[in-house]
NUMAR-24150 format. One record per residue (C-alpha): z, x, y. Coordinates in steps of 0.02 Angstrom, whole numbers, padded with zeros to 5 digits, always signed. Example, Ala and Ser with C-alpha at 12.3 -4.5 7.8 and 13.67 -1.06 7.14 Angstrom:
<recs>
+00390+00615-00225;+00357+00684-00053;
</recs>
This chain:
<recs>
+00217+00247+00459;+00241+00262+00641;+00089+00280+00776;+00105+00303+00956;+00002+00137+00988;+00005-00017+00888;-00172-00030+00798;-00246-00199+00883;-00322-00320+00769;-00424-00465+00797;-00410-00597+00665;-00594-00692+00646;-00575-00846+00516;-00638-01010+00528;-00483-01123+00477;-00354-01128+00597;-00218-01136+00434;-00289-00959+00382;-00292-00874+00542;-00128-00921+00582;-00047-00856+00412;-00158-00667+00452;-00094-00681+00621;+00073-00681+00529;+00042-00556+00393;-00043-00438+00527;+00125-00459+00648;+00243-00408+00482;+00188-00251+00451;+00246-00095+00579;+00107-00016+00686;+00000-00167+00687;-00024-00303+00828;-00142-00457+00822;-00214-00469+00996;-00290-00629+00968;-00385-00763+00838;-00545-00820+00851;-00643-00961+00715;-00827-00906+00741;-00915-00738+00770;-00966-00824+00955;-00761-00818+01005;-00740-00660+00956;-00868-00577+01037;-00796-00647+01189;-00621-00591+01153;-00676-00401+01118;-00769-00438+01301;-00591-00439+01365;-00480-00352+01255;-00484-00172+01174;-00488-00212+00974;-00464-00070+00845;-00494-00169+00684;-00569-00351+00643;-00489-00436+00517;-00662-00544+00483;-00697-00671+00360;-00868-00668+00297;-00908-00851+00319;-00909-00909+00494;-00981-01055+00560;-01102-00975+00658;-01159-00821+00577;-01107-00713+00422;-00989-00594+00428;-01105-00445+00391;-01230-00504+00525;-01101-00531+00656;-01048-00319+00605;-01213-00286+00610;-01231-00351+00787;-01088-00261+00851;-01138-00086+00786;-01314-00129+00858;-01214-00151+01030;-01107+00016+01027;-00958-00071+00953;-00849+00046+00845;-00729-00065+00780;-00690-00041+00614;-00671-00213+00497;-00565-00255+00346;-00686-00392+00270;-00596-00571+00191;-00684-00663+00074;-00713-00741-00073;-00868-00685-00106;-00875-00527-00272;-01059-00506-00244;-01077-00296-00253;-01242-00319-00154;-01146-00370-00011;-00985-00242-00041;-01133-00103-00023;-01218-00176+00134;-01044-00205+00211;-01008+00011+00204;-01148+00052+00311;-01079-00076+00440;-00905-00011+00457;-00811-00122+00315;-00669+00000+00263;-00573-00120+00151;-00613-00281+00065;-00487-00407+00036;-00536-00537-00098;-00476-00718-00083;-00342-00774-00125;-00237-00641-00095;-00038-00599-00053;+00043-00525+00085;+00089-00370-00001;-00108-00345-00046;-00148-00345+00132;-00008-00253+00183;-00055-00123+00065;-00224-00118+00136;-00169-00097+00325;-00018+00041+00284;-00184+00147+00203;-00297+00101+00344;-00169+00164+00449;-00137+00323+00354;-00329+00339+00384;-00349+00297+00546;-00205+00401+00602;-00292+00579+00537;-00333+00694+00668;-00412+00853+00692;-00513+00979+00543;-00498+00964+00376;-00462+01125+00289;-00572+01090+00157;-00664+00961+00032;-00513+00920-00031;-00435+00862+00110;-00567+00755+00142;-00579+00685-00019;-00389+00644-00010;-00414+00544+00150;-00564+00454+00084;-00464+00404-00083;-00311+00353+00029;-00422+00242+00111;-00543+00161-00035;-00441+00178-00192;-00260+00061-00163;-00159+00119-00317;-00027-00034-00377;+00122-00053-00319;+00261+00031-00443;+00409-00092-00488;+00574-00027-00477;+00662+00044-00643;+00705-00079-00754;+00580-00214-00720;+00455-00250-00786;+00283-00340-00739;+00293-00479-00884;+00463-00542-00820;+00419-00509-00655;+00286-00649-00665;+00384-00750-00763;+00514-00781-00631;+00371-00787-00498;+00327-00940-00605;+00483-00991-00608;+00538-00991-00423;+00364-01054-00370;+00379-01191-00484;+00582-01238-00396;+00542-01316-00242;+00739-01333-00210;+00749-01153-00236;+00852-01069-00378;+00996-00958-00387;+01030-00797-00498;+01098-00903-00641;+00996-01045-00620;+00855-00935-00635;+00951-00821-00783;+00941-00998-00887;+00781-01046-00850;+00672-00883-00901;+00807-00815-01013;+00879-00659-00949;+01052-00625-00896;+01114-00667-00709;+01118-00487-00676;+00924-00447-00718;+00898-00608-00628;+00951-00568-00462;+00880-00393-00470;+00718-00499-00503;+00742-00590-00364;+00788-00467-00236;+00640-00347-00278;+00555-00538-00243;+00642-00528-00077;+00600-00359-00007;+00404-00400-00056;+00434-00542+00053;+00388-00671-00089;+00559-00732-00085;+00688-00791+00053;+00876-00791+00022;+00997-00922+00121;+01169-00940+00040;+01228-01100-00049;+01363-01205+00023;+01476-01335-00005;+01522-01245-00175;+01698-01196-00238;+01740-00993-00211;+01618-00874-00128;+01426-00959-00100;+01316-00900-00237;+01135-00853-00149;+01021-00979-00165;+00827-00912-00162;+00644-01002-00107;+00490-00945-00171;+00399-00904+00032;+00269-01033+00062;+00159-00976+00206;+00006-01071+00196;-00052-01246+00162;+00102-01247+00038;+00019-01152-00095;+00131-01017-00167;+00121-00833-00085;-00072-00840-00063;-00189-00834+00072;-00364-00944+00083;
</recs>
């Protein structure tokens, strides 16, 4: 996905832990930039004051007003910023009342890099759609690209039992584990277990440093990627 301007988002969540790990998910994926962080709806009015903001990032519980009020405010104001709501929060009520407002995506907490990822590559597919639809169906495809996120196929040959299993597994390491350390512990061969582990890798779950001071060629050693408050892959 390639755009001729980075989409500029505006992470708005109250602990600093939090906004620094979206600040980091937002920076990983292409065609994105986070143009700033703010920890209460008061801050970030003031930053969209001073900088041009194409999507909020917004948790709904702020310090100083909810989420859905503070979007409420900005449409009242002529803002047209679009907002990917975070939150914990499954109440439907609020999902509906969030629409009208300009909430394109909702990401529930806790959730994974790749989840938000996903969310922004379709926002971006969306947001990047220009000129006349030839027809309903075109608009229904760029409605479904942006509300309905389909799973995320696993490669041939894997499979989403295992697949969890060695999540477990490597989560559970905190030295880290190699392909046949991790081939003994769940019970598959070495083989399987390093395909495991690199499809692990390339979701950015899992971080791969070789592992010196052994005899022959350094077997890869892998981490399970902690990025906030030490708690697996997940965000607050």
């Amino acid at each position: 996905m390639t755009t001729e301007q980075p989409i500029r988002v505006l992470v708005v969540e109250d602990d600093p832990v939090a906004a620094d790990a979206h600040v980091m998910y937002v920076g990983r994926v292409p065609g994105f930039v986070a143009v700033g962080k703010a920890h209460t709806g008061a801050e970030a009015r003031r930053l969209m004051e001073r900088t041009p903001v194409d999507l909020l990032l917004l948790d709904l519980h702020l310090p100083d007003v909810h989420g859905l009020q503070f979007a409420r405010s900005l449409r009242a104001a002529g803002h047209q910023v679009d907002v990917i709501a975070v939150t914990s929060a499954r109440d439907l009520a609020v999902v509906r009342e969030g629409v009208s407002l300009g909430v394109v995506q909702y990401v529930l907490k806790p959730f994974t890099f790749a989840t938000l990822r996903d969310r922004l590559v379709r926002y971006a597919e969306f947001h990047g759609a220009v000129g006349e639809a030839s027809g309903q169906d075109e608009v229904d495809r760029a409605l479904a690209t942006l509300r309905a996120p389909s799973p995320a196929a696993l490669p041939k040959g894997l499979s989403a039992p295992t697949l969890e299993r060695v999540s477990v597994a490597l989560r559970d390491c905190a030295e880290g584990l190699t392909a046949t350390g991790l081939a003994e512990s769940v019970g598959i061969s070495r083989i399987t277990a390093r395909r495991y582990l690199e499809h692990l890798v390339d979701a950015g779950r899992a971080a791969r440093n070789p592992q010196y001071g052994t005899v022959g060629r350094p077997e890869l050693q892998y981490r399970w990627v902690k990025e906030e408050r030490g708690e697996s892959d997940r965000a607050r």
